[in-house]
C-alpha positions as CSV (number, residue, x, y, z in Angstrom):
1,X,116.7,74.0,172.9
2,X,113.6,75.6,174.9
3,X,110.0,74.9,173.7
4,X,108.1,78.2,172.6
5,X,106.0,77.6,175.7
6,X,109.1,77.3,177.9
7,X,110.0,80.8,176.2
8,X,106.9,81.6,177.2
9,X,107.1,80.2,180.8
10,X,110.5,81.9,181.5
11,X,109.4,85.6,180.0
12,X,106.6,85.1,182.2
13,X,108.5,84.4,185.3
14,X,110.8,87.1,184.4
15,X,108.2,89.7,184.7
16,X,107.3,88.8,188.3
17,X,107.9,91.9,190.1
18,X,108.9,92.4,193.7
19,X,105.4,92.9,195.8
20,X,104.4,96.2,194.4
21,X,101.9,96.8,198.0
22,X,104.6,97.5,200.1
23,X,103.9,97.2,203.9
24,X,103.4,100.3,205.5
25,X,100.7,101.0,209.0
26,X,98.5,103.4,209.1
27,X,99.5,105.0,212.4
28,X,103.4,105.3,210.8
29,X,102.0,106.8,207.5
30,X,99.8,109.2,210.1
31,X,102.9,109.7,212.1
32,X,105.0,110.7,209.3
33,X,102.6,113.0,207.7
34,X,101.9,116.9,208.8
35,X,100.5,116.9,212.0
36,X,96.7,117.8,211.3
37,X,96.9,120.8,213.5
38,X,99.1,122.3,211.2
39,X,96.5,122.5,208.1
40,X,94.9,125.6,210.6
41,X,94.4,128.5,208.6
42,X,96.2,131.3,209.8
43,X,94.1,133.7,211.4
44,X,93.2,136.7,210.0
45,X,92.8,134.5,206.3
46,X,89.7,134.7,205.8
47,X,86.6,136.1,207.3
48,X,83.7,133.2,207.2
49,X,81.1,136.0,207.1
50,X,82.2,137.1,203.9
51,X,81.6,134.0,202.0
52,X,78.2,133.4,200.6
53,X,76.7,130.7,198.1
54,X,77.9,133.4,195.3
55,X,81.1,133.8,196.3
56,X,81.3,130.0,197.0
57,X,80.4,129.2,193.9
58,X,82.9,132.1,191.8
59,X,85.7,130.6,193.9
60,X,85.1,126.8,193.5
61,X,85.0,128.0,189.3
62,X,87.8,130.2,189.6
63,X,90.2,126.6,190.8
64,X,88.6,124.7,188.4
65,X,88.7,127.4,185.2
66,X,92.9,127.0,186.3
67,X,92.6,123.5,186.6
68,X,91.1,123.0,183.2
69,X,93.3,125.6,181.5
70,X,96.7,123.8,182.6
71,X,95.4,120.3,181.9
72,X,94.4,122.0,178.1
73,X,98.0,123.6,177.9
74,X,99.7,120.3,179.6
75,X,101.1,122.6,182.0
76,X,102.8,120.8,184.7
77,X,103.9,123.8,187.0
78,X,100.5,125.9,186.7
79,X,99.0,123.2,187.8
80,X,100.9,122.2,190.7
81,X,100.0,126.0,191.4
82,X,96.3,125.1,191.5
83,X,97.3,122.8,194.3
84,X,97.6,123.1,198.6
85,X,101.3,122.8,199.9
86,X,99.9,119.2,201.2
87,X,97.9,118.1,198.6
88,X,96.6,114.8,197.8
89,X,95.2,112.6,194.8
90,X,93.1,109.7,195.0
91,X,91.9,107.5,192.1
92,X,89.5,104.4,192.2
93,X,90.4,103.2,188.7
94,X,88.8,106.7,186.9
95,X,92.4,107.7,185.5
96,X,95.0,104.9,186.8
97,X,93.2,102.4,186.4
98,X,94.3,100.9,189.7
99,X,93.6,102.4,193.3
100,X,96.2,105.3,194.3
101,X,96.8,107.9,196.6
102,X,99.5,110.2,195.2
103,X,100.6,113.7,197.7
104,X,102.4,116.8,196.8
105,X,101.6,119.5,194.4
106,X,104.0,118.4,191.8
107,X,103.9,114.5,192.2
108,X,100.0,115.2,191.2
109,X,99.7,117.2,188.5
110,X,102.9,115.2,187.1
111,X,100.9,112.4,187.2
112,X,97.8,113.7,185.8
113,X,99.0,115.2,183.0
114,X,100.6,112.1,182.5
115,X,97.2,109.6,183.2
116,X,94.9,112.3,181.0
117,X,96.8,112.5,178.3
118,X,96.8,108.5,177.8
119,X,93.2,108.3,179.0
120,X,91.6,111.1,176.4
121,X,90.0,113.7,178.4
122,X,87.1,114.2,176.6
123,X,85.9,118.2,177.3
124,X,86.5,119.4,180.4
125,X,86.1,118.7,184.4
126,X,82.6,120.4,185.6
127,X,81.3,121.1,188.9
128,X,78.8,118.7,189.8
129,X,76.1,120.3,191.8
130,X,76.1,123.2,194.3
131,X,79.7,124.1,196.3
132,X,79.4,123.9,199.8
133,X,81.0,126.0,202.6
134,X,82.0,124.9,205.3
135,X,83.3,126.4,208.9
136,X,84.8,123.6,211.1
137,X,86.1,125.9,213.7
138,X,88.0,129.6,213.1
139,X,91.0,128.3,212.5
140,X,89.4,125.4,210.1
141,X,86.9,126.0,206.7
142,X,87.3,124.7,203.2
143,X,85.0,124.5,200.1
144,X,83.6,121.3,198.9
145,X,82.1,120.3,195.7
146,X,81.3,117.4,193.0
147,X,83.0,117.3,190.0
148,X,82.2,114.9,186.5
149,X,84.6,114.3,183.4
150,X,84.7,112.0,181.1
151,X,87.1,109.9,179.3
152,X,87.9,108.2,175.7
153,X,89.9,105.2,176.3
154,X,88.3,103.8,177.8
155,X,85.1,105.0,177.5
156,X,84.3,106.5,181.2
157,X,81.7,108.3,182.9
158,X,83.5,109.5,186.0
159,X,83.1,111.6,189.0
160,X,85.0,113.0,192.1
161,X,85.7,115.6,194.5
162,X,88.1,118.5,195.5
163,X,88.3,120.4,198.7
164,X,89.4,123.6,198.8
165,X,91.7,125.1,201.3
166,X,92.0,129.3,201.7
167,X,95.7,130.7,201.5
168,X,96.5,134.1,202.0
169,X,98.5,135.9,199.1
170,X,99.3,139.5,199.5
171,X,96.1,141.3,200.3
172,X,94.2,138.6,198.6
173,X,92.7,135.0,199.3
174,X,93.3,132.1,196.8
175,X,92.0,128.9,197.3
176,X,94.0,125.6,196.2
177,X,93.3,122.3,196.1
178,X,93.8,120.3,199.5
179,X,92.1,116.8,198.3
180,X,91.1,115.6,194.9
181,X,88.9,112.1,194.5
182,X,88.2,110.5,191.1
183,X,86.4,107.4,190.6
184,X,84.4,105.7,187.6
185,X,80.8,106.4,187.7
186,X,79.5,104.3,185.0
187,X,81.3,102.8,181.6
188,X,79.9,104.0,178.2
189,X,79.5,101.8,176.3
190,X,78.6,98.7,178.8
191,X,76.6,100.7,181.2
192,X,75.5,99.3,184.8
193,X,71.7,98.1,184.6
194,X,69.7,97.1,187.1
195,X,67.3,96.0,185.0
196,X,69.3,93.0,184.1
197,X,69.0,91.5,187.5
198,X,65.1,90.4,186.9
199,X,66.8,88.1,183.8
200,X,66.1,84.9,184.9
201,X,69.4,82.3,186.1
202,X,71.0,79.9,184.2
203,X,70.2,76.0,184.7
204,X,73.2,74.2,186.0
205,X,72.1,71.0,185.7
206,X,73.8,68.6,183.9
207,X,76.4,70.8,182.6
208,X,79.8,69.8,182.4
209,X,81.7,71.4,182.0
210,X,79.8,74.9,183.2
211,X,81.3,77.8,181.2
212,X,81.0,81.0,183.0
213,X,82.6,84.8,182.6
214,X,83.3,84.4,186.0
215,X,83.5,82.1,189.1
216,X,83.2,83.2,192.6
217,X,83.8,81.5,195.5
218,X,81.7,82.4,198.9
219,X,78.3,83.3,198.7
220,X,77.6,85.1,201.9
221,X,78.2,88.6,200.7
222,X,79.9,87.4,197.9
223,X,76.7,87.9,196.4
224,X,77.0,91.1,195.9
225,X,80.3,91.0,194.0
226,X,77.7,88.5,191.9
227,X,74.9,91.0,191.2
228,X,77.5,93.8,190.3
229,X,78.3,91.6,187.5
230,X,74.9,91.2,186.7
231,X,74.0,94.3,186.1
232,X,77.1,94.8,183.8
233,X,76.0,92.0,182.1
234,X,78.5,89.9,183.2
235,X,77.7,85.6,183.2
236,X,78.9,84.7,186.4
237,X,78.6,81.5,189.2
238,X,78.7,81.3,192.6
239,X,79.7,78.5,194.8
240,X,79.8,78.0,198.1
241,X,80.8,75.0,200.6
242,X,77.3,75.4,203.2
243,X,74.6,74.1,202.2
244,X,72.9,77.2,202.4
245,X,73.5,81.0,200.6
246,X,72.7,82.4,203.8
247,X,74.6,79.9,206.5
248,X,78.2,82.1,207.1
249,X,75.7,84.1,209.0
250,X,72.8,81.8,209.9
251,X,75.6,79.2,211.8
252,X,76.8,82.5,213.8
253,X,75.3,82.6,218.0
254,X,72.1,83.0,218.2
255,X,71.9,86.7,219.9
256,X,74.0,88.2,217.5
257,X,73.4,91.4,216.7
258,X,74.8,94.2,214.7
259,X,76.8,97.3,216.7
260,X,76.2,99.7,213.5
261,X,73.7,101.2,212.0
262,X,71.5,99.7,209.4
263,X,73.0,102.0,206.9
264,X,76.1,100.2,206.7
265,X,75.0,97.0,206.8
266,X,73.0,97.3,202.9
267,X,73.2,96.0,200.1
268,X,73.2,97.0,196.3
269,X,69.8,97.6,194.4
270,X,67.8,96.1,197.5
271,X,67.3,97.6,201.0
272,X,66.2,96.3,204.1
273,X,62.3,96.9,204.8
274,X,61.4,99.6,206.7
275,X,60.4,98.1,210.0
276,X,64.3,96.8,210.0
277,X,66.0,100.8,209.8
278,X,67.7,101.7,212.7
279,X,67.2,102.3,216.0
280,X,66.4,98.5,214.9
281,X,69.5,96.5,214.9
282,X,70.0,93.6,212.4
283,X,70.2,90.4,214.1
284,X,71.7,87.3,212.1
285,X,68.5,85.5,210.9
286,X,67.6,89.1,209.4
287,X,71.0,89.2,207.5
288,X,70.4,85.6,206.1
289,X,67.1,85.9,205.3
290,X,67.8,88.8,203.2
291,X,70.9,87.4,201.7
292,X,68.5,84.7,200.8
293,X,65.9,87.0,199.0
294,X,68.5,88.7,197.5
295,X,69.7,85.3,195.7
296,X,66.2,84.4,194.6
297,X,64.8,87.8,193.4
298,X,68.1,88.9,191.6
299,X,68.1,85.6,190.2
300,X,72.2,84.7,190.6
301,X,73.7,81.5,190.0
302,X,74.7,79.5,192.8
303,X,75.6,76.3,193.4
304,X,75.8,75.0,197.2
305,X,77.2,72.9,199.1
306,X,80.5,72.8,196.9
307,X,84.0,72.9,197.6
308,X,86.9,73.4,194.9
309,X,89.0,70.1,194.8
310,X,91.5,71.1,192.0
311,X,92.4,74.5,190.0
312,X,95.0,75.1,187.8
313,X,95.7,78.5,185.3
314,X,96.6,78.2,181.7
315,X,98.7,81.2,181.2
316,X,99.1,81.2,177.8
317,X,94.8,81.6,177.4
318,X,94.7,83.1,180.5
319,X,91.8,80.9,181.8
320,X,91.1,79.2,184.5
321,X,89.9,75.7,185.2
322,X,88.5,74.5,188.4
323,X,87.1,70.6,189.4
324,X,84.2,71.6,192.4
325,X,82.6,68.4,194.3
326,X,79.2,68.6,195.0
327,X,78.2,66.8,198.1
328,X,74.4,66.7,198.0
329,X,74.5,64.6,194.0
330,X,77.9,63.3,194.7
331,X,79.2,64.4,191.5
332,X,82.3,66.0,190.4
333,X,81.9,69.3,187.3
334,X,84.4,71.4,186.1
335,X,84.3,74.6,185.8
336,X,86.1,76.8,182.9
337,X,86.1,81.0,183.6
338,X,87.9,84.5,182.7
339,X,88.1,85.4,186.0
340,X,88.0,84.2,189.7
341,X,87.1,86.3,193.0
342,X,87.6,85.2,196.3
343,X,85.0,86.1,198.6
344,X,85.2,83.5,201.2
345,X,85.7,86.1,204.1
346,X,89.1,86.8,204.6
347,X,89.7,87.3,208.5
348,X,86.7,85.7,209.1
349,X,86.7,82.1,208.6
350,X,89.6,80.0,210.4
351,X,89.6,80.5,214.3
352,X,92.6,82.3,215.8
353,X,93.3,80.0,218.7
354,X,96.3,80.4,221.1
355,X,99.1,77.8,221.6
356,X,98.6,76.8,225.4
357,X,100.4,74.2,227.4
358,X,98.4,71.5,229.8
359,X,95.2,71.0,227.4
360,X,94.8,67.4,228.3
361,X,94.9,68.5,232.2
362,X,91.5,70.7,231.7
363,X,87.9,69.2,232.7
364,X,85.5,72.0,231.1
365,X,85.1,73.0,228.3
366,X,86.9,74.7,225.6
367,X,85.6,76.7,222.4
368,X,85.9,79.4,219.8
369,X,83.5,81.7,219.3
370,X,83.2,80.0,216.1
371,X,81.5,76.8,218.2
372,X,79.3,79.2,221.0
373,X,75.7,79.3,219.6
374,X,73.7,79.9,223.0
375,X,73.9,79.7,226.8
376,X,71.4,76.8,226.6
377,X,73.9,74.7,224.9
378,X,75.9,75.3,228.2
379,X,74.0,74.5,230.7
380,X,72.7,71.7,229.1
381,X,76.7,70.5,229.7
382,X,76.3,71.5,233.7
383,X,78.3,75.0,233.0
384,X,78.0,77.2,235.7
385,X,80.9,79.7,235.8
386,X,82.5,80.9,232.4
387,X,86.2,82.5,231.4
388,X,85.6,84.5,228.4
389,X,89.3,85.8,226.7
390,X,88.9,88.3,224.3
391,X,87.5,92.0,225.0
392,X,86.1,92.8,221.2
393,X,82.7,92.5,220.1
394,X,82.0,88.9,219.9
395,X,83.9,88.7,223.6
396,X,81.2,91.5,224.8
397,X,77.6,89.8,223.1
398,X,78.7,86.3,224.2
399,X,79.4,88.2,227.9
400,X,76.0,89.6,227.9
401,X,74.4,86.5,226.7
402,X,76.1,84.7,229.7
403,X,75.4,87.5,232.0
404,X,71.9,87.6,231.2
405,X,71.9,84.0,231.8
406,X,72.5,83.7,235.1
407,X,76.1,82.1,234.5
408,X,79.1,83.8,236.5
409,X,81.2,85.4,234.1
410,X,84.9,86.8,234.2
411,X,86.6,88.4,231.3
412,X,90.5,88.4,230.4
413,X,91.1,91.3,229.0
414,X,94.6,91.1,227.7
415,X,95.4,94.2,226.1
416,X,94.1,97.9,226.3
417,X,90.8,97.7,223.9
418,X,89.6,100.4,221.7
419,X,85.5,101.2,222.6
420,X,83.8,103.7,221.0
421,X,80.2,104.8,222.2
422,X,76.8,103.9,219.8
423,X,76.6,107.0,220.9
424,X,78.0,109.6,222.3
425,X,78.1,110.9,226.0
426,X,80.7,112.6,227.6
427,X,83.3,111.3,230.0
428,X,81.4,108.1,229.5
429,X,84.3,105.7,230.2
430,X,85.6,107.1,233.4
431,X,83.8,104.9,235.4
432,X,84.8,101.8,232.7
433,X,89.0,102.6,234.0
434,X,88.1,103.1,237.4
435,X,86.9,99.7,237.2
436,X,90.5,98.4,235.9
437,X,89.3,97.9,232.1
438,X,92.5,99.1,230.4
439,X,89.5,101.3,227.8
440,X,91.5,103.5,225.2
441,X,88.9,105.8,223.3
442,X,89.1,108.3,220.5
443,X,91.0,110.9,223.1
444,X,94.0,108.3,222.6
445,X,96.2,109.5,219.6
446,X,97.6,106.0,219.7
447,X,94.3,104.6,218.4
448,X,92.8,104.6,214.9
449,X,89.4,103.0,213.7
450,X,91.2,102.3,210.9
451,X,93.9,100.6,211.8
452,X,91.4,98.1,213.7
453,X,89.2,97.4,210.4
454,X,92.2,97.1,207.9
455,X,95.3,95.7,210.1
456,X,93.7,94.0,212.6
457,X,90.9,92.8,211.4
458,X,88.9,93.4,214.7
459,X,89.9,94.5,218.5
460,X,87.2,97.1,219.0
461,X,84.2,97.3,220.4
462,X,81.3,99.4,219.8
463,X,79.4,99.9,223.0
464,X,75.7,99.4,222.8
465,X,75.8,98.8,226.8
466,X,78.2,96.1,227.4
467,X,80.4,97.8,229.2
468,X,78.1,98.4,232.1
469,X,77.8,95.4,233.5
470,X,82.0,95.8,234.2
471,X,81.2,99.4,235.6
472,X,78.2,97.9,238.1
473,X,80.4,94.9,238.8
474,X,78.1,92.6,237.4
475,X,81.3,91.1,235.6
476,X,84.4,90.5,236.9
477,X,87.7,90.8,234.9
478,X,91.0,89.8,234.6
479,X,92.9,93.1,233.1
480,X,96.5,93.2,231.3
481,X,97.0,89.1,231.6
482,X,97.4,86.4,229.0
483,X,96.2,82.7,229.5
484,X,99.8,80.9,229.7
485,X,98.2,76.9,230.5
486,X,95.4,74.8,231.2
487,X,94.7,73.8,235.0
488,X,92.1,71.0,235.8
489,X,89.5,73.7,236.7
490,X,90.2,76.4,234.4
491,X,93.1,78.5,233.1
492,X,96.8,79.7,234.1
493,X,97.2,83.2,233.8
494,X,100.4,85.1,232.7
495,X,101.0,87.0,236.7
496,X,100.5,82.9,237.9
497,X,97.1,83.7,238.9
498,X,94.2,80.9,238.2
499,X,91.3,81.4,236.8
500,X,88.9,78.5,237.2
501,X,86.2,78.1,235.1
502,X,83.4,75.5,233.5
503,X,84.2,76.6,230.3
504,X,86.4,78.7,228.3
505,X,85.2,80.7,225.1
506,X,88.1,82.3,223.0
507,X,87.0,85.2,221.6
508,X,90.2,85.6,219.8
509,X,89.3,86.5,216.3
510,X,90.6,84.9,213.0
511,X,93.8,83.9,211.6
512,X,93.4,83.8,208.1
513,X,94.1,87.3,207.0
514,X,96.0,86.4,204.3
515,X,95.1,85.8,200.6
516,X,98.3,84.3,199.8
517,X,97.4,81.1,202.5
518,X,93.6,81.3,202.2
519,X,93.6,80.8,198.4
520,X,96.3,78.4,198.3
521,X,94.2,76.1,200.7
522,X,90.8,77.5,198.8
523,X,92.2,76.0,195.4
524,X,92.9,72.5,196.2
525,X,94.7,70.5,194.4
526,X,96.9,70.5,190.8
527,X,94.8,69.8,188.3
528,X,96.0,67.7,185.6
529,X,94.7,68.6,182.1
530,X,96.5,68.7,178.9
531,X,98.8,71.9,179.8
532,X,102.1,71.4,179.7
533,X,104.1,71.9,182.9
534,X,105.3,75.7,181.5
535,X,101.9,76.6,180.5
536,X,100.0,76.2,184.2
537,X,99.9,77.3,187.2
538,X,99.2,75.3,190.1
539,X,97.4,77.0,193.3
540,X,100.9,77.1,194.9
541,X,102.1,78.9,191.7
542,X,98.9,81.0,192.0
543,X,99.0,82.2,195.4
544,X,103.2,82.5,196.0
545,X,102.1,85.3,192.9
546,X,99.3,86.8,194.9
547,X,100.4,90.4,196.6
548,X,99.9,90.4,200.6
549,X,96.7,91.2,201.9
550,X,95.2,93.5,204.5
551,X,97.8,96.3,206.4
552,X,98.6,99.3,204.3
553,X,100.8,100.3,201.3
554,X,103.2,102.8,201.5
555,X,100.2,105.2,200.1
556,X,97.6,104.2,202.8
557,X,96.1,102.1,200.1
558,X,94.7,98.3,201.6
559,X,96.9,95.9,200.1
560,X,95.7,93.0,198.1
561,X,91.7,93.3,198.3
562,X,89.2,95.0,195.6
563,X,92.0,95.6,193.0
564,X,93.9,93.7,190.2
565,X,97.2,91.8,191.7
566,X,100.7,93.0,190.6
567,X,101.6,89.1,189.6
568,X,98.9,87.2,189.1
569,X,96.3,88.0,186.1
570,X,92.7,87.4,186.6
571,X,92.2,87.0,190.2
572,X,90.3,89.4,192.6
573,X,90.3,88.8,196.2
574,X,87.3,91.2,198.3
575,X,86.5,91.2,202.0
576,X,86.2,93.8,205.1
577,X,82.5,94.7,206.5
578,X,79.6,94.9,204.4
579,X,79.7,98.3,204.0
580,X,83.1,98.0,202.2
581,X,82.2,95.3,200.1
582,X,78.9,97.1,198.6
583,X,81.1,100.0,197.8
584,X,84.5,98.2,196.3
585,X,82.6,95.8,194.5
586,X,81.3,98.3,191.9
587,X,84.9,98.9,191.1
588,X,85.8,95.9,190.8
589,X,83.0,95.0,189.2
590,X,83.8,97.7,186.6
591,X,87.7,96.5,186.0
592,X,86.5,92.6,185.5
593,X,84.0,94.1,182.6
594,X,86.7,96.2,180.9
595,X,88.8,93.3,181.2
596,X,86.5,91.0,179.6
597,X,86.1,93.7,177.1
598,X,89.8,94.0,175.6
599,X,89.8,97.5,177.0
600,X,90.9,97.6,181.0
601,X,94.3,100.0,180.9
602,X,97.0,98.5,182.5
603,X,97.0,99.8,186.2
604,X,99.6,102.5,186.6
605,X,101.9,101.6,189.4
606,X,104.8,104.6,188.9
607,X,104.9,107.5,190.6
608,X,106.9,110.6,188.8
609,X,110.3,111.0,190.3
610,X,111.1,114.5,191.1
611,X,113.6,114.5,193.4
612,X,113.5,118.1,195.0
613,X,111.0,119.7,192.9
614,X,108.5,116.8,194.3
């Protein structure tokens, strides 16, 4: 006869579900979609003259007065009605929950009804500030606005957006819904406050074991994950294996500095001083010293130079417990929390190095970008003449830097590379292909900004003036070839060409894009405590449950990052650029409080199944 916790073991088991994220690209899902030139609005539809703030306004009420009234009535077809032929849906946990992006008329307001109904609608959806009208081209104009609603369970302030689209009925104009966004704003009853992050930290000395809410692991910008919880009042720790918050950035080469604006490099509740807003562009020792301040004057908990040895998850209490070494005291703790969040920089931290044949025959030297910190490092090694593979960002700064240097420099380029301009100039790339650099830009329908930020992790460039150097000749390059073997003096390329070299940086990016590998190796070992063998879950258990990470879901959704996984309870995985983790960790943020709470919905997963009404 089976123990109750073997009942409980197999029930569990039994539930696993196949990976609910399936894979999908983004350039299929925008292949298989409406080609965008087809949402023109037919002339004669609508004469842009004729539409004031008034009318803008009576017409943005007029959708939502119909929107309203079939959400009152629970009225599936009227409010299909209120929607475009190509409509969409997106909700960021507001009403499902989870993240979703749900198309067609009747798939949508099948699903709403559905989500409203079990979430309480409290009153009705309002327009959040003034309309806007606006005229993209003739053929091209919609009707923007905010919206605000609120539900009961749970308690939610949330917020959102619909664009409006004008179609032509009879001898009149209607407008329907093209896009509708929903997202929390705030919860009730355990309201963000920033005033919360002057609280002092908690002392983790001599503690053991440290009880916490929740455990993250990375500081970097984990950090902000960490003061999201703060200000939800959420006790939380962070640990990190450097021996400083700030050295994931610090330990980068020295002229790093950032292709984007300053705008999308801030953080939450503190901004970067005036004298650092763009044109200025952040350089690493900026980025570390204000992920420094922001650890001491937010007050966060973090414990340094610490690495995880053994995890394991009860699942009967749903509670993790995880053994950390600390290298500076030599001394082991354990750690007991709710919840644990990656945020050790997935597709950013283990060097994507190519297989190549001959290694031992090569004299120079050969590094990752991970290892280049500055020319001087070079020529203090006698290198004269560098190969740099790679034609991304990091291939184009540590290019420059050589350049600039003095050092003779060739690129291998061994694909077409997406570059977009800092900004923009016409016809600014001509003289880039005339010089043999297979450039694809934003003219190419084959390329997608974010198919580089979510699949591949990387593989752009944003010019800010690399790419002259290869139009004045400055650099030369080696175009549409792959290193295939080492040679004494420098590299074998793929059409049997050499390439010889002093040195060889691989500006290949990073090859640890997935959660399900990165946590298993994050965890460590099994850690033996009292649980019986049914009730635990080792981090092999733990990460075979984890759902994929990075790519696309068959929704356009990214898979496995900011949002609850389908198998495994109570562990959050974030990542991506800093912009997109200051704006997903306040949802996140917001699911690990209602979760703590007793009152996080489960995420809704289904979509309604029409068949040919969909």
């Amino acid at each position: 006869m089976r123990t109750v916790h073997q009942l409980f073991r197999s029930t569990y088991d039994q539930h696993l579900q196949p990976v609910y994220d399936r894979h999908n690209t983004i350039r299929r899902l925008l292949s298989t979609e409406k080609d965008p030139v087809e949402l023109i609005i037919p002339q004669g539809t609508l004469d842009p003259a004729s539409i004031d703030k008034h009318a803008t306004m009576t017409s943005a009420r007029t959708v939502l007065n119909a929107f309203n009234a079939a959400l009152t009535s629970n009225d599936v077809q009227n409010l299909a009605n209120c929607f475009y032929e190509q409509a969409y849906w997106r909700d960021i946990v507001a009403l499902t929950s989870h993240l979703r992006t749900m198309e067609k008329p009747r798939v949508v307001a099948t699903a709403l009804l559905q989500m409203v109904t079990i979430r309480g609608l409290e009153g009705k959806v309002e327009i959040m500030g003034d309309p806007q009208f606006a005229v993209m081209n003739p053929f091209m104009m919609f009707i923007d606005y905010g919206i605000s609603f609120q539900t009961s369970s749970p308690a939610l302030a949330c917020a959102g957006k619909m664009v409006l689209l004008p179609v032509k009925e009879g001898d009149q104009v209607a407008w329907k819904i093209w896009v509708l966004s929903t997202w929390v704003e705030d919860l009730i009853e355990y309201t963000e406050k920033e005033e919360l992050l002057s609280l002092p930290g908690r002392s983790l000395n001599g503690n053991n074991p440290i009880k916490s809410d929740v455990l993250i692991v990375g500081a970097g910008t984990g950090l902000m994950t960490a003061a999201r919880l703060k200000a939800f009042g959420v006790e939380n720790l962070v640990i990190d294996r450097n021996a400083n918050i700030s050295d994931s950035w610090a330990k980068r080469y020295d002229s790093l500095k950032f292709h984007v604006p300053i705008s999308n490099c801030e953080m939450p509740y503190k901004y970067y001083p005036k004298e650092l807003q763009s044109p200025y562009r952040l350089s690493k020792n900026d980025v570390a010293q204000h992920l420094q301040n922001y650890a001491k004057d937010f007050h966060l908990n973090v414990m340094t130079s610490t690495t995880v040895r053994a995890t394991v998850f009860s699942i009967t209490e749903k509670q993790w417990t995880v053994e950390v070494e600390v290298a500076r005291s030599d001394n082991v703790k354990t750690i007991i929390c709710k919840h644990l969040v990656q945020t050790t920089g997935l597709g950013s931290g283990k060097p994507n190095l190519p297989l190549m044949k001959d290694s031992h025959l090569y004299n120079g030297l050969s590094i990752h970008s991970t290892r280049y910190r500055n020319v001087h490092e070079l020529r203090e090694r006698g290198v004269k003449t560098v190969a740099i593979v790679g034609s991304a960002n990091t291939a184009f700064d540590v290019m420059q830097d050589c350049w600039e240097a003095g050092l003779k420099t060739t690129m291998v380029v061994r694909s077409p590379t997406y570059i977009f301009p800092y900004e923009y100039e016409p016809d600014r790339y001509l003289g880039l292909s005339k010089a043999g650099f297979p450039v694809l830009d934003s003219m190419d329908p084959s390329v997608n900004v974010l198919h580089h930020l979510f699949e591949r992790g990387g593989g752009h460039y944003i010019d800010v003036g690399g790419t002259e150097l290869i139009v004045e000749g400055k650099i030369n390059v080696r175009c549409m070839v792959e290193p295939i073997a080492y040679t004494e003096a420098g590299l074998l390329l793929s059409d049997n060409s050499a390439l010889d070299a002093d040195a060889v940086i691989w500006c290949t990016g990073f090859a640890d894009k997935n959660v399900r590998e990165t946590a298993k190796e994050m965890l460590g070992q099994h850690l033996k405590t009292g649980l019986l063998q049914e009730e635990a879950l080792d981090p092999e258990g733990i990460s075979a449950r984890l759902d994929a990470s990075w790519g696309v879901d068959h929704e356009g959704e990214v898979r496995g990052v900011w949002k609850r996984h389908l198998n495994m309870e109570n562990f959050w995985a974030i990542g991506g650029t800093i912009q997109h983790q200051r704006w997903w960790s306040r949802p996140m943020a917001q699911q690990i409080k209602l979760a703590l709470e007793g009152v996080l919905p489960p995420a809704y997963r289904g979509t309604p199944d029409l068949g040919w009404a969909a």
